[in-house]
BAMAR-450644 format. One record per atom (N, C-alpha, C): residue number from 1; chain; atom name; x, y, z negated. Coordinates in steps of 0.1 Angstrom, whole numbers. Layout:
REM BAMAR-450644
   nr  kette  atom      x      y      z
  NUM      A    CA      X      Y      Z
...
***
This chain:
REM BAMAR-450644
   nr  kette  atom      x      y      z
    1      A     N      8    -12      0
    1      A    CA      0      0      0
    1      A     C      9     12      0
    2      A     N      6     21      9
    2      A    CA     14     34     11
    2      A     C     12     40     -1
    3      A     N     27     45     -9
    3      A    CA     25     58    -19
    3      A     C     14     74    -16
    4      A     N     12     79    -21
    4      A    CA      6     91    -16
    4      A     C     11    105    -26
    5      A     N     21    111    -16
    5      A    CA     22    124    -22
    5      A     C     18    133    -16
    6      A     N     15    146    -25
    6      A    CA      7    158    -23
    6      A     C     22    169    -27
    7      A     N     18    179    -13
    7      A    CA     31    190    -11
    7      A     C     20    198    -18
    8      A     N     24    208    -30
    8      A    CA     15    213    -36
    8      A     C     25    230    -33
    9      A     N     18    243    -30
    9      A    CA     22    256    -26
    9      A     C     31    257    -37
   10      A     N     41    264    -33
   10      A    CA     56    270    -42
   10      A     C     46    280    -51
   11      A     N     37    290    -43
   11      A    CA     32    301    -49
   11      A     C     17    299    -51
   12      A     N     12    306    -62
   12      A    CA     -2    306    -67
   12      A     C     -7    317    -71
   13      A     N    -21    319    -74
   13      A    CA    -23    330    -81
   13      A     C    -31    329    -98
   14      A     N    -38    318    -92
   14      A    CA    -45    314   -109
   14      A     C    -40    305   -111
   15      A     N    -32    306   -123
   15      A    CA    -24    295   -134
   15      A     C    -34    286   -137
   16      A     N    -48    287   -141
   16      A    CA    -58    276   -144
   16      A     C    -60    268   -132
   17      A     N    -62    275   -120
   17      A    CA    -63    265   -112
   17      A     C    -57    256   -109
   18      A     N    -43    265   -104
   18      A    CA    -36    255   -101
   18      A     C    -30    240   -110
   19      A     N    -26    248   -120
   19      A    CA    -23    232   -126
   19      A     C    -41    220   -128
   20      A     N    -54    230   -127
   20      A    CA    -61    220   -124
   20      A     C    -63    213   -115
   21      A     N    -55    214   -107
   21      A    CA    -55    204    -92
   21      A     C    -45    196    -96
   22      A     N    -34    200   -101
   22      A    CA    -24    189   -101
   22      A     C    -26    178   -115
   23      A     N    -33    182   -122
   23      A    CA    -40    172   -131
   23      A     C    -50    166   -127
   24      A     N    -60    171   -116
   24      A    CA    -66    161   -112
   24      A     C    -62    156    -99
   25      A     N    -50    154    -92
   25      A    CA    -40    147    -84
   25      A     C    -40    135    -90
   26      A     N    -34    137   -100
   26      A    CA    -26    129   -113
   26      A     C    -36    120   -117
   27      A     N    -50    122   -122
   27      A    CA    -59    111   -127
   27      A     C    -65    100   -113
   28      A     N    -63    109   -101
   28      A    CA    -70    103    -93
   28      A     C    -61     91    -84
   29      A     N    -44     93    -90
   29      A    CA    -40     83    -85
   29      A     C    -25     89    -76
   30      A     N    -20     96    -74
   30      A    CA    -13    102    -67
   30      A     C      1     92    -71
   31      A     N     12     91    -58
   31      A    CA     26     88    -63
   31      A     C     32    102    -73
   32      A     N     32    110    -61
   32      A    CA     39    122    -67
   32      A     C     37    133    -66
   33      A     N     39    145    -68
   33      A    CA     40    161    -65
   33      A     C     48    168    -59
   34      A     N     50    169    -54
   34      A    CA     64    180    -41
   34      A     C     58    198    -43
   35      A     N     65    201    -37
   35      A    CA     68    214    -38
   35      A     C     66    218    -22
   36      A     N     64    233    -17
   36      A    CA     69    235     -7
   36      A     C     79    247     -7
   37      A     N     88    250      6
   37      A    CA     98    259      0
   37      A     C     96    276     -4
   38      A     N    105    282     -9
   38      A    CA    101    296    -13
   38      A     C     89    295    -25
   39      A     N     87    304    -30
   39      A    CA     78    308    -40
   39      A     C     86    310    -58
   40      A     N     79    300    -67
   40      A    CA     80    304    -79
   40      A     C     93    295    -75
   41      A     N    100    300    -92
   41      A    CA    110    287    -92
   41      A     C    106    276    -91
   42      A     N    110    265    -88
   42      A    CA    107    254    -86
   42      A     C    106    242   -101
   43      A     N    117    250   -105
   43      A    CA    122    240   -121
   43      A     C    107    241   -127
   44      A     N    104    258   -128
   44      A    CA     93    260   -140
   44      A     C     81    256   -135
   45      A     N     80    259   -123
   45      A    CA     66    253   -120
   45      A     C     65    238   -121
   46      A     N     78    229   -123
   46      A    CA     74    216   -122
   46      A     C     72    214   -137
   47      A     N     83    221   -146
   47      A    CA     78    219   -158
   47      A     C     66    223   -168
   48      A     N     59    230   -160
   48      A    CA     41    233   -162
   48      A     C     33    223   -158
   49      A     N     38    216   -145
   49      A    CA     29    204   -143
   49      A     C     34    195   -149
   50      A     N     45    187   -154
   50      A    CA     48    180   -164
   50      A     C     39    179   -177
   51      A     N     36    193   -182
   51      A    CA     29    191   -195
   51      A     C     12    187   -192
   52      A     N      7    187   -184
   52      A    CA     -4    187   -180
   52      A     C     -7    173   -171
   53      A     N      1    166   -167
   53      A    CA      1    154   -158
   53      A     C      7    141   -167
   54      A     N      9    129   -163
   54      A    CA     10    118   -169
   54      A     C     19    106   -163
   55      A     N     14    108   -152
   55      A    CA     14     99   -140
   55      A     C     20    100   -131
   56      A     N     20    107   -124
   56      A    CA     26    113   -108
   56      A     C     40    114   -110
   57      A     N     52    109   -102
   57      A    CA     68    114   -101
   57      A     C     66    135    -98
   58      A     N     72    136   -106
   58      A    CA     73    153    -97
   58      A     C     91    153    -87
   59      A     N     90    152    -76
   59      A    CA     95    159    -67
   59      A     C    104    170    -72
   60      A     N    117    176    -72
   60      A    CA    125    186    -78
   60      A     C    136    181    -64
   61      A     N    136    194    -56
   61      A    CA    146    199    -43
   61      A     C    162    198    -53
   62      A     N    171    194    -46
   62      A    CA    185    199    -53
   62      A     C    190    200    -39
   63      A     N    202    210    -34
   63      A    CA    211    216    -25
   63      A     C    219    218    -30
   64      A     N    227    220    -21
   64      A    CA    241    226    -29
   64      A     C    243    234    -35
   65      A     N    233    245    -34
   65      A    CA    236    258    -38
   65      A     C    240    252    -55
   66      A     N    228    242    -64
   66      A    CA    224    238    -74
   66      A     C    240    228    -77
   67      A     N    244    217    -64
   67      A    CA    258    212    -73
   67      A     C    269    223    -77
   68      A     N    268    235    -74
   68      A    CA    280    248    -74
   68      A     C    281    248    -90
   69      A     N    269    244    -98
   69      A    CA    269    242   -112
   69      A     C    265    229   -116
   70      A     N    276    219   -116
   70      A    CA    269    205   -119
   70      A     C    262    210   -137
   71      A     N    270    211   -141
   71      A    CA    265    209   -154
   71      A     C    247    215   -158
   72      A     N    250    226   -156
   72      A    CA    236    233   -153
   72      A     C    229    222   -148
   73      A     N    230    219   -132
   73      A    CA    219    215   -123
   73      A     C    217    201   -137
   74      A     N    224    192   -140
   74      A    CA    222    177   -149
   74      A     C    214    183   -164
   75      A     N    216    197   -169
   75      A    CA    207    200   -179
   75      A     C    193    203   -177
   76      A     N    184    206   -166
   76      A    CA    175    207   -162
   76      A     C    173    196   -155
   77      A     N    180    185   -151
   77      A    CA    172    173   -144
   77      A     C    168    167   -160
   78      A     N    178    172   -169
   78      A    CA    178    165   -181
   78      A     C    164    169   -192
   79      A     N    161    182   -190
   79      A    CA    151    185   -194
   79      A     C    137    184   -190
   80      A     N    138    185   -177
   80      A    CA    124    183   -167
   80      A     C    125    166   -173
   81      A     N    131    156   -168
   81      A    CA    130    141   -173
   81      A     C    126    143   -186
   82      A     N    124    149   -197
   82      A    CA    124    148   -210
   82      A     C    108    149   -210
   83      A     N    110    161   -205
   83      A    CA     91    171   -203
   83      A     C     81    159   -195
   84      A     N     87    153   -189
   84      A    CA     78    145   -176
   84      A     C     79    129   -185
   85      A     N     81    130   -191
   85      A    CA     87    116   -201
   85      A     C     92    101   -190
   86      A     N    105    111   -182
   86      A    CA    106    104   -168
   86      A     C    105     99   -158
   87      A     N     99    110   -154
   87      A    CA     92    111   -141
   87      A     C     99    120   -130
   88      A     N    109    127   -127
   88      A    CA    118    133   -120
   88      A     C    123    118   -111
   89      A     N    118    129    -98
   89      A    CA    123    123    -83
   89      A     C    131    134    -80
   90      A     N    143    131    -75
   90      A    CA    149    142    -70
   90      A     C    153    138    -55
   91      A     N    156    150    -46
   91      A    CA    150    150    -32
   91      A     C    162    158    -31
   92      A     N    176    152    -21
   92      A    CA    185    157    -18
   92      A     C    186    162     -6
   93      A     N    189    179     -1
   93      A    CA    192    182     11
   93      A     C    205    180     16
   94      A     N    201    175     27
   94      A    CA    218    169     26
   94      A     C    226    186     31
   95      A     N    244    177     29
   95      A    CA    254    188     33
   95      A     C    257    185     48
   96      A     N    264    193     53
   96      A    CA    272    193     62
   96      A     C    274    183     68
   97      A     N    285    175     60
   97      A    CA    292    164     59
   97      A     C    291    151     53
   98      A     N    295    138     53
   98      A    CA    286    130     46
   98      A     C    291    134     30
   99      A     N    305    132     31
   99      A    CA    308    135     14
   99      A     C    306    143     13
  100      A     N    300    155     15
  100      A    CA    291    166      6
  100      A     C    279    160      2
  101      A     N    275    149     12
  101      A    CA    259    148      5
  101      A     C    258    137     -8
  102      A     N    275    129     -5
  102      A    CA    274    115    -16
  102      A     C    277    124    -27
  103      A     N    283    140    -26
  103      A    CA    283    144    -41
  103      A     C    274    148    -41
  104      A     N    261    154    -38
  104      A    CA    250    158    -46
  104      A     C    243    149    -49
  105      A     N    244    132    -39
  105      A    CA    237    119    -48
  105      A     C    245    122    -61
  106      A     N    257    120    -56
  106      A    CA    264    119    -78
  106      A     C    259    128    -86
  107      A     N    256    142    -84
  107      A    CA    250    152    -89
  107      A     C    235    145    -94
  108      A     N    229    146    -82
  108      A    CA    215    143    -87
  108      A     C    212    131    -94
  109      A     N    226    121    -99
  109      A    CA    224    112   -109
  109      A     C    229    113   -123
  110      A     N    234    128   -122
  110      A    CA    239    129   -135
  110      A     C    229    131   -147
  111      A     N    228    128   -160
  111      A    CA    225    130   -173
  111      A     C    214    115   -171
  112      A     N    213    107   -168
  112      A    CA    204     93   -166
  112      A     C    199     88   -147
  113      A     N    197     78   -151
  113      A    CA    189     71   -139
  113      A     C    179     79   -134
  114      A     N    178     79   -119
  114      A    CA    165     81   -119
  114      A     C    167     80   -101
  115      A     N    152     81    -95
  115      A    CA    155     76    -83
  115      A     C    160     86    -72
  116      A     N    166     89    -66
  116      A    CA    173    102    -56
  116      A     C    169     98    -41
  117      A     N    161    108    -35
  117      A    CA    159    107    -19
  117      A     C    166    118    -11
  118      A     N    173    114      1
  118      A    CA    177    120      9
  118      A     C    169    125     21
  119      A     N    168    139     26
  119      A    CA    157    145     35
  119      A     C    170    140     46
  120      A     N    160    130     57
  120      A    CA    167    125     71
  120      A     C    167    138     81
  121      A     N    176    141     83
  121      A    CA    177    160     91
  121      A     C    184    149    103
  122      A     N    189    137    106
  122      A    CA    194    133    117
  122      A     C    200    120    113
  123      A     N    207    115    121
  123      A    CA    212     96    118
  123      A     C    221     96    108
  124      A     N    230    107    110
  124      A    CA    239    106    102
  124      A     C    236    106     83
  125      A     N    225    116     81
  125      A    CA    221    118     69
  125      A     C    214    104     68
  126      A     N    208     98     75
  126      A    CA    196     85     75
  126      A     C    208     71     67
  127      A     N    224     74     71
  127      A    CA    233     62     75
  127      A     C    234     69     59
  128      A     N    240     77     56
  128      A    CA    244     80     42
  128      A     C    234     78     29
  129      A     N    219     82     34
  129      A    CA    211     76     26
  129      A     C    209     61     22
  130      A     N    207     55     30
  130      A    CA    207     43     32
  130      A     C    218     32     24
  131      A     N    231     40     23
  131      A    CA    238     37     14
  131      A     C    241     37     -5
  132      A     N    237     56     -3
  132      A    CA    241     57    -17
  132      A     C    231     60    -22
  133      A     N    220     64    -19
  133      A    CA    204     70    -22
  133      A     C    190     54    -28
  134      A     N    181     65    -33
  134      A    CA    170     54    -30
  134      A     C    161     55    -20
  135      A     N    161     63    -12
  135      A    CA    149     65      2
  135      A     C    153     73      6
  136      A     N    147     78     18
  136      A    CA    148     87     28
  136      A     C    135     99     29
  137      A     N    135    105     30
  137      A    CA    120    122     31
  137      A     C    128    124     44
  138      A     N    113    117     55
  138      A    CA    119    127     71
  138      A     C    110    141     73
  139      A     N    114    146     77
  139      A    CA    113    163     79
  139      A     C    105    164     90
  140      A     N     98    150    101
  140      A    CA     88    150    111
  140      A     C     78    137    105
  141      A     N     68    139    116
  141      A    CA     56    133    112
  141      A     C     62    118    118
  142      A     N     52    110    120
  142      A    CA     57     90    118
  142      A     C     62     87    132
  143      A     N     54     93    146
  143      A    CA     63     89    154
  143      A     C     73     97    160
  144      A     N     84    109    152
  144      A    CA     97    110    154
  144      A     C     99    106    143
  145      A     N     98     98    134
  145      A    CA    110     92    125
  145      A     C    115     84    124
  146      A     N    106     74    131
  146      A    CA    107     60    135
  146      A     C    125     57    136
  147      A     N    131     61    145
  147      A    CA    143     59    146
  147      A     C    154     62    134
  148      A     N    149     72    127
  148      A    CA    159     73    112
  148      A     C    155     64    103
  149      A     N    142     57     99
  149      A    CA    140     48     95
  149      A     C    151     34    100
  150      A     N    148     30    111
  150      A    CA    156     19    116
  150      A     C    171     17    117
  151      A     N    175     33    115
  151      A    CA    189     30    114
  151      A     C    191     26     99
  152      A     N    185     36     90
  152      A    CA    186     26     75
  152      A     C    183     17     72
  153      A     N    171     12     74
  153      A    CA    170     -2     75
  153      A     C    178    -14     82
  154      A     N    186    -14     91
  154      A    CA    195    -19     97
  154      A     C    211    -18     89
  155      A     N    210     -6     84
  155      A    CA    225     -1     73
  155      A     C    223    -12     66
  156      A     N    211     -9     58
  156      A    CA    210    -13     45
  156      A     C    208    -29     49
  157      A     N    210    -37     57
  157      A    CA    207    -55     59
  157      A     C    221    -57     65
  158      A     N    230    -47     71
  158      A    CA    242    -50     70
  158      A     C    252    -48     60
  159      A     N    246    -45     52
  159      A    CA    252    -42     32
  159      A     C    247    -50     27
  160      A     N    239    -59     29
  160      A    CA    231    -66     23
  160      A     C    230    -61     11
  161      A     N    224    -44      9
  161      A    CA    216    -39     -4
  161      A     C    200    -45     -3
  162      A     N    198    -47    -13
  162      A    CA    182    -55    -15
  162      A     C    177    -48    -27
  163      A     N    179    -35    -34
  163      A    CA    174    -25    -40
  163      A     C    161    -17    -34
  164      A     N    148    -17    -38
  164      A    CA    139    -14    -33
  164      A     C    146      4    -26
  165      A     N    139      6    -18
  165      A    CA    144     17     -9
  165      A     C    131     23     -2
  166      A     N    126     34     -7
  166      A    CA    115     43     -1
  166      A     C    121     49     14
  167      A     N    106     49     18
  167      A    CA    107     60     34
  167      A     C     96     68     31
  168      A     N     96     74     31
  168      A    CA     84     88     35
  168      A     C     85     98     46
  169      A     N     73     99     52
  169      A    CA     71    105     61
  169      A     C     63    116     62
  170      A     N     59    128     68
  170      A    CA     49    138     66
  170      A     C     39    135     75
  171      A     N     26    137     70
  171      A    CA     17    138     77
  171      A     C      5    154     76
  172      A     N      0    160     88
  172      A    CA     -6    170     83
  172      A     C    -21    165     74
  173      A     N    -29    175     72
  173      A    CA    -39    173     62
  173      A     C    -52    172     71
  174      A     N    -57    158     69
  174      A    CA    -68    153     77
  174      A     C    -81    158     75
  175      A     N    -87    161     85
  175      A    CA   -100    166     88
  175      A     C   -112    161     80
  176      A     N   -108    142     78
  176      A    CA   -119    137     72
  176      A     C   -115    124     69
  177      A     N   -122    114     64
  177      A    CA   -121    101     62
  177      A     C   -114     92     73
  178      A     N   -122     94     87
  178      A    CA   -113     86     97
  178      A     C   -101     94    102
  179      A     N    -97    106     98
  179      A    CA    -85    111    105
  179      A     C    -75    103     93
  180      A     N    -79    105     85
  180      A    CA    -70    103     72
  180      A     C    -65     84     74
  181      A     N    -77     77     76
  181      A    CA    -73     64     81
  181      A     C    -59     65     90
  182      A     N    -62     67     98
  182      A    CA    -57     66    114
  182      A     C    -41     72    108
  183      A     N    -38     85    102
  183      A    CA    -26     91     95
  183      A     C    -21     83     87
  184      A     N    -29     76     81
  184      A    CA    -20     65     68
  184      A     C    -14     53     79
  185      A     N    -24     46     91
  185      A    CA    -22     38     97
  185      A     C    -10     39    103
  186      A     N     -6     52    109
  186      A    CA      4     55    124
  186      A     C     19     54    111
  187      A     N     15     61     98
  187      A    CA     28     60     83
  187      A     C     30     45     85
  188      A     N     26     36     83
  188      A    CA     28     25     81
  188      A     C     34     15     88
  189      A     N     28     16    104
  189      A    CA     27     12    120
  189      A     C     47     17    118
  190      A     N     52     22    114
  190      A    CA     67     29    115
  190      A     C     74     26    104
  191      A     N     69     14     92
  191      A    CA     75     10     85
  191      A     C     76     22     70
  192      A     N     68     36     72
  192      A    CA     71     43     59
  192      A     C     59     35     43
  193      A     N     73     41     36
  193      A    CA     63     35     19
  193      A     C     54     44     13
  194      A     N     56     57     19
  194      A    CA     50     71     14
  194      A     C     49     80     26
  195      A     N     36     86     25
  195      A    CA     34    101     32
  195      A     C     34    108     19
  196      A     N     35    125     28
  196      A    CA     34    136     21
  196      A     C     26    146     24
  197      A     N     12    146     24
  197      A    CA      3    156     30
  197      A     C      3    170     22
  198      A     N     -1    180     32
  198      A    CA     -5    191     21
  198      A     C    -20    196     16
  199      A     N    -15    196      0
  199      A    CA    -26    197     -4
  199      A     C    -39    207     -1
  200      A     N    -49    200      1
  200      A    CA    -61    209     10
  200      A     C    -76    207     -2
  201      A     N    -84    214      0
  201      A    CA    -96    212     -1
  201      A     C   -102    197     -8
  202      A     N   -104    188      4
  202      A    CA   -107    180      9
  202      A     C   -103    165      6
  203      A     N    -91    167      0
  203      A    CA    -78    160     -4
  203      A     C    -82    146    -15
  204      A     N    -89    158    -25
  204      A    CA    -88    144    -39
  204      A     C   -100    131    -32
  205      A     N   -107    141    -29
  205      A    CA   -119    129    -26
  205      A     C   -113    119    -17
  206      A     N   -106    123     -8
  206      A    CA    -97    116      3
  206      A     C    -91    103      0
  207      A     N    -85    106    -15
  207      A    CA    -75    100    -20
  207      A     C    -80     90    -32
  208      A     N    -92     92    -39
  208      A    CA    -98     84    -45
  208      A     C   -111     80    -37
  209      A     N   -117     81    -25
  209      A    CA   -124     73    -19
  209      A     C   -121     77     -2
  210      A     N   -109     72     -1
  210      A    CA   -107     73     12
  210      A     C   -110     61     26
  211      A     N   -116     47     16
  211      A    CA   -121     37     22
  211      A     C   -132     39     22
  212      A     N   -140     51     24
  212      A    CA   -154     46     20
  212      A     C   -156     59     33
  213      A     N   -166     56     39
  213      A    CA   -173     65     48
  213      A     C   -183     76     45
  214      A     N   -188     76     30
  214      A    CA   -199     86     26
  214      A     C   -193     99     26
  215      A     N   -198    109     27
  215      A    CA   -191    123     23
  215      A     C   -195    127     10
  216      A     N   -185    133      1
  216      A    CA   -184    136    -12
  216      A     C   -178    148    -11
  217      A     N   -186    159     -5
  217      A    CA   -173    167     -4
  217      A     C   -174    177    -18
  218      A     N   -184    176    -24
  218      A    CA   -184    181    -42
  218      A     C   -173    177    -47
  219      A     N   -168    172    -47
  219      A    CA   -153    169    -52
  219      A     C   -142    174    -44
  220      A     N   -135    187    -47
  220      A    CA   -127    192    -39
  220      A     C   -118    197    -48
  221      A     N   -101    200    -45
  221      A    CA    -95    208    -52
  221      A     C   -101    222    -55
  222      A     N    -95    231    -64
  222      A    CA    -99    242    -69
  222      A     C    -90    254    -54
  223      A     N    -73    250    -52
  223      A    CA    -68    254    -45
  223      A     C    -73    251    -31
  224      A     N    -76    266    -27
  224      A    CA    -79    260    -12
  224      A     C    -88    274     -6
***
């Protein structure tokens, strides 16, 4: 069964709402929370939804900018994990180079375990994830990924690593029950373990009765 993450807006305007959507993300089943780029900081807004959620991984971006202070960057993975009672996914953009990006895996594993994804920007980042990471976040929808997927998956059976290994893929935000089918179908059809839609309207009901054909559309996020 495909994970399901929700890209929830960097920026908001009502504090009540918004963490009421991401609490009811959270009850209705979600893998995880992402971010999209620009807006509030990223740290504090995840650690608002930490105190209010249970369930869901929250998603926290690291770049380089963030290994320029390892210590720093490992006391805030260290604190958010604390707040989220372990729930920090971290989501590496890669560098340049590959050994730029295997240091920000080492970065993004510092102060405890926890699982690290690399965003596939091309093969080369796909070959380095596939090695030192736990999954891949491709930056296109399921049929351009296909190929970054396959090159890790092919890495990773000639390493013979057999450590579970996420793919995620983006999909945009479906119209209705059968778009939503057909978008989870084409994620899967390509071998991903997770999409990442953005959060809409339309969304929770999507996501807690997305096999069912009736319309419920009384049940909607607050954001939107």
């Amino acid at each position: 069964m495909l994970k399901i993450g929700v890209l929830l807006p960097a920026h908001f305007v009502d504090t009540g709402d918004y963490l009421a959507d991401a609490r009811a993300l959270d009850a209705a089943g979600v893998d995880s929370l992402w971010l999209t780029g620009g807006g509030f900081d990223p740290w504090l807004v995840m650690s608002g939804i930490a105190a209010v959620t249970g369930q869901a991984r929250l998603a926290v971006p690291i770049s380089a900018r963030d290994a320029e202070t390892p210590d720093g960057l490992a006391r805030r993975l260290a604190t958010l994990d604390r707040l989220s009672r372990g729930r920090v996914l971290a989501t590496v953009a890669p560098a340049d180079d590959p050994a730029g990006t295997e240091a920000l895996i080492t970065c993004a594993r510092r102060g405890g375990p926890r699982p690290v994804l690399v965003e596939a920007l091309g093969g080369g980042h796909a070959l380095v994830g596939a090695r030192h990471a736990d999954g891949l976040v491709a930056t296109a929808e399921p049929a351009e990924c296909h190929a970054a997927f396959d090159q890790a998956r092919d890495r990773r059976e000639r390493d013979r690593l057999s450590t579970p290994f996420e793919l995620w893929t983006r999909i945009p935000a479906p119209a209705g029950p059968e778009q939503w089918r057909e978008r989870l179908a084409g994620a899967a059809a390509v071998g991903a373990t997770g999409v990442i839609v953005p959060a809409d309207p339309r969304l929770l009901d999507l996501v807690r009765n997305g096999d069912q054909e009736d319309d419920r559309s009384d049940l909607t996020l607050a954001q939107g």
